[in-house]
C-alpha positions in Angstrom: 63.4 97.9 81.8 65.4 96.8 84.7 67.6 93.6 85.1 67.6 91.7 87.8 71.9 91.7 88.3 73.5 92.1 91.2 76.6 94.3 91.3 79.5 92.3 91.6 81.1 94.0 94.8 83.2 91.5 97.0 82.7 91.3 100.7 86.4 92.0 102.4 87.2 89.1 104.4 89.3 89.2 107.4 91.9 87.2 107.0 92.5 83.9 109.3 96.3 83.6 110.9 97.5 80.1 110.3 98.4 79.6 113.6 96.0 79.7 116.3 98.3 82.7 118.4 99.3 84.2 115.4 97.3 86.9 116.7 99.6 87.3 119.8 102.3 87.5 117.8 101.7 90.9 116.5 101.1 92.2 120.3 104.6 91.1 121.3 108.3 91.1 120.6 109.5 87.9 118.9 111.3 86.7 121.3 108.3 86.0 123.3 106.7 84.7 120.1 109.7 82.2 119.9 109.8 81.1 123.3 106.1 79.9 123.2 106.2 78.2 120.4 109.4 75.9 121.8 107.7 75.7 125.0 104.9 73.9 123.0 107.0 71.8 120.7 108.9 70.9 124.2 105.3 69.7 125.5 103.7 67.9 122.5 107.1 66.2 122.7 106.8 65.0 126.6 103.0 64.2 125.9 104.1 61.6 122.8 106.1 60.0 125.3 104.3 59.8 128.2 101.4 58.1 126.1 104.1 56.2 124.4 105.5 54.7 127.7 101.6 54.3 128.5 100.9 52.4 125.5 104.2 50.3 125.3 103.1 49.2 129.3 100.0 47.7 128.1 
């Protein structure tokens, strides 16, 4: 008599970086790593205000 069980074998999963070029990180030093990352920060921030001063204009 068989049963009709599956074996309980879990699929490895690759796991997902939480930031989206966490992946570049690992192909360069980390001084690279932390120079993007304040190059975006010092972007978002000039993109709040412009659409600030866009909005407050209105």
């Amino acid at each position: 008599m068989t049963t009709n069980k599956l074996p309980k074998k879990k699929d490895e999963k690759t796991p997902i970086p939480q930031h989206p070029l966490a992946k570049l990180a690992g192909k360069f030093e980390g001084e690279f790593w932390e120079d993007t990352i304040l190059e975006i920060q010092k972007f978002r921030e000039l993109e709040k205000q412009d659409i600030n001063n866009i909005l407050d204009s209105k």
